[in-house]
Each structure stands twice: as structure tokens, then as C-alpha cells.
N, C-alpha and C positions, 0 to 999 in steps of 0.2 A: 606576474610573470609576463615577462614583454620585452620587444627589442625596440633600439632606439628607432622610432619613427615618429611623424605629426599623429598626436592622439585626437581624433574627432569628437569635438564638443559634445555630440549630441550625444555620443555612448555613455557619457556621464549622466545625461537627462534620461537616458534607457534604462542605466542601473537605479535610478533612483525612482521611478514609476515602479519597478516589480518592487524594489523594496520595501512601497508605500500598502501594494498589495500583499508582501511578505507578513510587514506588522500588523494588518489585519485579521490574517488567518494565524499568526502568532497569539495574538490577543484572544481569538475565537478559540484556539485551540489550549489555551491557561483555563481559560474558563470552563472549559466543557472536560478538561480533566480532573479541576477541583470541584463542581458541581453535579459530573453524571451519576455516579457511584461504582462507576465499571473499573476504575482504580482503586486500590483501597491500600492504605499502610505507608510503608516505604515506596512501593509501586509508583504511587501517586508521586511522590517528590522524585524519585529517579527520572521520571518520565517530563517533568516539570522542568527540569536542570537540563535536562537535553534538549527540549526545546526553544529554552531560554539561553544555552549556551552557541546551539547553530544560529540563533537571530542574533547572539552578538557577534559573531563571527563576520557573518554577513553584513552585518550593518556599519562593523567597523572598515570594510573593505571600499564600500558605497561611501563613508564618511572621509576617506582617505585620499579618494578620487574627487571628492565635494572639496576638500582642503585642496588641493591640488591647482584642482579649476577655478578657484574665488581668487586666491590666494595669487595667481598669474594676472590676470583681470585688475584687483585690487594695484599691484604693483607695477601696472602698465597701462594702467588708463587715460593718462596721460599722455601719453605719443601717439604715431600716427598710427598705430597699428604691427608695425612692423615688428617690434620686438616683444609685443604679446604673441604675435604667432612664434616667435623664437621660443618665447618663455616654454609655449603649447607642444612645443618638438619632442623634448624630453622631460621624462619623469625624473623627480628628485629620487636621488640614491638610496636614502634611507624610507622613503615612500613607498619606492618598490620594493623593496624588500620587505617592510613590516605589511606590504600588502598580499606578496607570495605564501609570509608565513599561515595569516590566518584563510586566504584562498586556500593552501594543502591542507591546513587542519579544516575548514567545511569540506574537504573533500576525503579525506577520511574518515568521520565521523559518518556522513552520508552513506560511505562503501559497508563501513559496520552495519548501519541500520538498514541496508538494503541485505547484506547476506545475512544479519539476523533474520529479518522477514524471509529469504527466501530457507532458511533452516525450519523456522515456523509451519509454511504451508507447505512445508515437503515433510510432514511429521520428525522434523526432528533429526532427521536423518543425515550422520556427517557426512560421509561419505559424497553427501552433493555438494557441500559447502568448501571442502577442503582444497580446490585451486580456488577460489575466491578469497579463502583466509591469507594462503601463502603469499597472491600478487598482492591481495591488498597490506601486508607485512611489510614485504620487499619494497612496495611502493612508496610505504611511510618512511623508510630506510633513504629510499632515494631522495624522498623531498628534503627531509635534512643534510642529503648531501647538494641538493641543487642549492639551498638558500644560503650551504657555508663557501661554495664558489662564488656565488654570486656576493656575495660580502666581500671576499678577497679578491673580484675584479674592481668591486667599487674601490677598495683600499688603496691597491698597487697605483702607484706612480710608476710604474714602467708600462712602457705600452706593450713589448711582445709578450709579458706577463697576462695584463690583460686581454690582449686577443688569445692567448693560452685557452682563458680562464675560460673566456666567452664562448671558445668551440666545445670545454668541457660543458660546457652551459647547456649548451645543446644538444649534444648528445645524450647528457643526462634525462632529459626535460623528454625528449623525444621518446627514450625509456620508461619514464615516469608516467608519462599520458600514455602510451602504449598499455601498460599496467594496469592500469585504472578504467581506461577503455574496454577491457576484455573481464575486468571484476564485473563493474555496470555493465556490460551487454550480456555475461552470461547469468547474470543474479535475475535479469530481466527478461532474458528471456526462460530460464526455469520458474519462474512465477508468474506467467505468461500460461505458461505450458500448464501446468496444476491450476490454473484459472479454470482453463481450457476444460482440461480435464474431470475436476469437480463438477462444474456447470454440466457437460454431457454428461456425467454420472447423475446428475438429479433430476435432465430433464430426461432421462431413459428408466429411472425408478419411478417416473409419473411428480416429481415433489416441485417441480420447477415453477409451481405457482405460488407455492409457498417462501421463496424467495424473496428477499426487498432489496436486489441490487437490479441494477441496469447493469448487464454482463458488459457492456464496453464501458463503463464510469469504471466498474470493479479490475477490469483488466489495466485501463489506464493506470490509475489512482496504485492499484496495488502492485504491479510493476516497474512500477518506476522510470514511463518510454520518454517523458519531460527529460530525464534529468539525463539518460542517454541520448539523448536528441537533439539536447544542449551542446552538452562535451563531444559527440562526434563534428557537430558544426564548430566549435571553438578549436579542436583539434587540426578538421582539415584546412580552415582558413588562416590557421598559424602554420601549417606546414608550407602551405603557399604563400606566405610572406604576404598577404592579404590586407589592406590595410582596415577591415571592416571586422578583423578578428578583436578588437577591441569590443566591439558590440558584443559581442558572439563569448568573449572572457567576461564582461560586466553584468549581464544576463547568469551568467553561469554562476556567479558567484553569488547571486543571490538564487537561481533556482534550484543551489545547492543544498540551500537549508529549506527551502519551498517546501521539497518535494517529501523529503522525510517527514517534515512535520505534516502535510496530508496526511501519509499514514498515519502517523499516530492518533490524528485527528479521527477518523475511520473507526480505529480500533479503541478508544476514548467516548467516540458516541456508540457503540454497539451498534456501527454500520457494518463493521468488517465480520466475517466466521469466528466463528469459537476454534479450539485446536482441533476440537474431535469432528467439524463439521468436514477439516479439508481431507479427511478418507474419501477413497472413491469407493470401496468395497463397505463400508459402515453404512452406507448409505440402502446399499441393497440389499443388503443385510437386513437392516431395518424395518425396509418396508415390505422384506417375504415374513420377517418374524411380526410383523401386525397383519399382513393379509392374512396368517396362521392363526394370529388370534382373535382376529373378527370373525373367521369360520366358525371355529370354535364356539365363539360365541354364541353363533348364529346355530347353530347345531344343537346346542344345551337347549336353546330356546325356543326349540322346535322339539324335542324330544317330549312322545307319549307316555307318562308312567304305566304300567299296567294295574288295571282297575280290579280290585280286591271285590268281593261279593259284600261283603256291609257296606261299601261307599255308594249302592243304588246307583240312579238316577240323578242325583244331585251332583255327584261327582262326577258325570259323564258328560252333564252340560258344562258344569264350566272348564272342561278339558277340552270338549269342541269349541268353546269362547273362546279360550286360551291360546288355542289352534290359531284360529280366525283371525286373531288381531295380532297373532306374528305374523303373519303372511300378510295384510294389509293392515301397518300400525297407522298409515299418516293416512286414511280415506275414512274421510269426515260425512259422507253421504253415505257410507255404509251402514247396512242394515243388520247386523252379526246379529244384535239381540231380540232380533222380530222373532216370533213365534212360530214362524213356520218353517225358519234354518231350526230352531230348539226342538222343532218335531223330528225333523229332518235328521238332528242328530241326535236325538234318543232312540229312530229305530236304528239308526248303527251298531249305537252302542247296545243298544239292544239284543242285537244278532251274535257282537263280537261276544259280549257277557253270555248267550248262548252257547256258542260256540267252544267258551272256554268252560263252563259248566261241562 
């Protein structure tokens, strides 16, 4: 999606550096979902196809742009210059457009995986996902109506047609991002927020050492602030007619599929929470019903039986033993079984066996 303007050479080398990093973590992220075990079944292949379907997405957008750019170069290397940089002006018709289609589908794709994830860490619960599903519905709606105008401006041989088509272009497009803009900033920041939230729940039940994220990687990463940080930059510098929004759309396009496949990557290595970890009340729950039952414990195994008259002396020492090494199990210089705590607690028990005679 772009208007006619000179495309800057280097946002083609821009897209193609994250892409080089895209297939990396594409590759790392195949692997570690067919090898962890944290997938299992159909899981595994659903999750395999999605990640291999947003890398081609992307890659065919980067490859589009790479045709593009050789392809101008190739065909005018020869002159002085001057009519590469013409070539450089405008995108081919059919370029652009097969390039808009698969840009919108990596970017819905993305908006599903992002309000799945944020349904996930909010247990489940629609109720917070349900303006995310509707713009991102509405928005898939729009892009197929942006990419069937823009086909019939490229078509039309009339020009007031085409400048028709070009305002409808716009106004569409302007809708569309707007859409998509408020899917990713509120999916991101609801998943932000139950970050947020979980993290203070576990380091106030005492458990937050028991964690193995770094809460700003987990906030990042599962979030999603890359791939809104992207699109609001790509947005506002296409608003302003900017001619650096090129960069800003080429980046995007590949941090589209980037940023999902993290997540999945995450949740693939058993970096991410299990579902039942993103309670905030499970959590305290938890750890009052083990503080309950370490007391307990602890209580059983401090409790005196009461000493029967046939069990003598024999049974009285090792009931004071018993005694002694609950109340210091780990003291290794202790003396429990010297002779004169054994005297010491026979005339106890002594007195108590009295007493209860």
C-alpha cells in the first residue's frame, strides 16, 4: 500500500535485513516446536502452518520489493542514470497490489494471534476480546475492499475515474489502519496489563523467585509493543505524506509475522505460563493452602502421644528424641542423645507418668 512517490533504495535493504532475522527465528521456532514436546498431535502441525504461512507472507512482500529493485537497475544500467531514478518513482501496478494483498493477510493473521493470546492470559474470558474480534473482522472486510479499488484504479483508463478511485483509496486505507491500530494497541495493552498483574500477584504470595522470565522480556515478547510500534510509526508517517514511511511499511511487513512467531516461540519452549498460572487469585490461593499445610505438618510432628503405663521408660525417651530432633532437625553438633538430656528426660517423664497415675 503506497502512493506514487520516489521509493528509497535502502528500505528495500531495511526489509531485507529483518527478513534475514525473520528466517532465523522462523527456522529456530520449526525446530523447537517439533523437538520440545510442549506440542503434541495436531497442535504441533496447526502451529507449524502458521508459522510457516506468516514467513511466507512476509517473505513474499520482501521478495516483491527485491524484484522490484533489481529488476529497474537490470533494465537501466545502461544510461546515465536518469531513467533508473524514473524507473525508481513508481511501483509496478500489479506489484503493488499483489504486495497490499499479502501485507493485509500478515496483518490479520497477526491481529488473530495477538487477540488469541490476549483471550489466553485473560483466562479465556470473551467479554475482553469482543471489540478486537469485530475491528479486526470489519478490517479484513476493508482490506478487500481497498485492494478491489485499487485494482480498478490501476484498470481505468479514465483519469477522473482514477482520481475517483485514488480518494476512495484513501479514505478506505485510512479506516483500515485506524482499525487495526486500536485491535493492536488494545490487545497489547490488555496483555500488558495481566502481565502486570500476574507478576504483582506472585511477587506479593512470596513466589516471584520461583519465576524464570525477566518481567520486561515477558512484557515485551508477550505483548506485542514491536509490532504496535511498528504500525503506529508506519501509520503516522503515511498520514504525513512522509517519504520515509516506506521504511516504516517494509519493517512492518516483516515484523508482522516476527512478532507472532516470538510468541509462539515462547509458548513452544515452555518459556511462556501454562493457562492456569495467569490467575491472579490461584496464586494466593495456593500459597495460603500450602502455608496450611506445612503447619499442619509441622504440628502432627510435634504432637506428644500420651504415654500408656506398660510402655516404661523406653517409650519416654524416644518421645523426648522425637521431641528434640523436630525442633532442631538440621543441627549437626547437637547432642539430643547424650546421657544427660536422656536423664533429664526420664525424670519428666517420670513425674508426668506420676502425675497421671
Amino acid at each position: 500500500m503506497s502512493n506514487n512517490a520516489k521509493v528509497p533504495i535502502s528500505s528495500f535493504i531495511a526489509e531485507d535485513w529483518f527478513n534475514g532475522l525473520y528466517t532465523a527465528t522462523m527456522l529456530g521456532t520449526l525446530w523447537v516446536i517439533a523437538y520440545s514436546g510442549h506440542f503434541e498431535g495436531r497442535r504441533k502441525y496447526y502451529h507449524a502452518a502458521l508459522v510457516a504461512l506468516m514467513y511466507i507472507c512476509s517473505t513474499i512482500h520482501a521478495s516483491l520489493q527485491w524484484f522490484f529493485y533489481s529488476g529497474a537497475i537490470d533494465a537501466n544500467e545502461g544510461t546515465d542514470g536518469t531513467q533508473l531514478v524514473q524507473a525508481l518513482d513508481h511501483l509496478s501496478p500489479w506489484l503493488e497490489i499483489t504486495g497490499s494483498i499479502f501485507f493485509c493477510l500478515n496483518i490479520f493473521i497477526a491481529d488473530c494471534l495477538f487477540i488469541w493470546r490476549c483471550w489466553v492470559v485473560w483466562q479465556r474470558r470473551w467479554v475482553v476480546v469482543v471489540l478486537p474480534i469485530c475491528a479486526n473482522i470489519t478490517g479484513a472486510v476493508l482490506a478487500g475492499l481497498i485492494i478491489k479499488v485499487q485494482a480498478d484504479a490501476v484498470e481505468s483508463n479514465i483519469t477522473y475515474v482514477a482520481v475517483q478511485k485514488a480518494r476512495e483509496f484513501t479514505t478506505l486505507s485510512t479506516v483500515y489502519f485506524a482499525l487495526s491500530i486500536s485491535t493492536s494497541l488494545t490487545t497489547t495493552l490488555l496483555i500488558a496489563l495481566r502481565v502486570l498483574l500476574v507478576q504483582h500477584a506472585a511477587r506479593k504470595a512470596g513466589m516471584g523467585r520461583y519465576s524464570p522470565y525477566n518481567s520486561v522480556i515477558e512484557i515485551l515478547v508477550e505483548s506485542a509493543v514491536l509490532y504496535s510500534a511498528t504500525l503506529l510509526t508506519f501509520v503516522a508517517l503515511n498520514t504525513r505524506k512522509d517519504i520515509n514511511f516506506y521504511y516504516a511499511q517494509n519493517i512492518h511487513a516483516q515484523v508482522a509475522g516476527l512478532t507472532p512467531t516470538l510468541i509462539i516461540l515462547r509458548v513452544a519452549a515452555g518459556k511462556s505460563r501454562r493457562d492456569e498460572e495467569w490467575s491472579t487469585s490461584a496464586r494466593v490461593d495456593s500459597v495460603r493452602f500450602a502455608a496450611r499445610s506445612a503447619l499442619s505438618r509441622t504440628s502432627k510432628s510435634l504432637h506428644v502421644p500420651p504415654l500408656d503405663a506398660e510402655m516404661g521408660f523406653k517409650a519416654a525417651d524416644a518421645t523426648v528424641i522425637h521431641l528434640a530432633s523436630a525442633i532442631q532437625p538440621d543441627s549437626s553438633s547437637s547432642d539430643i542423645g547424650s546421657e544427660s538430656d536422656l536423664q533429664r528426660g526420664r525424670g519428666m517423664s517420670t513425674v508426668e507418668f506420676a502425675e497421671d497415675k
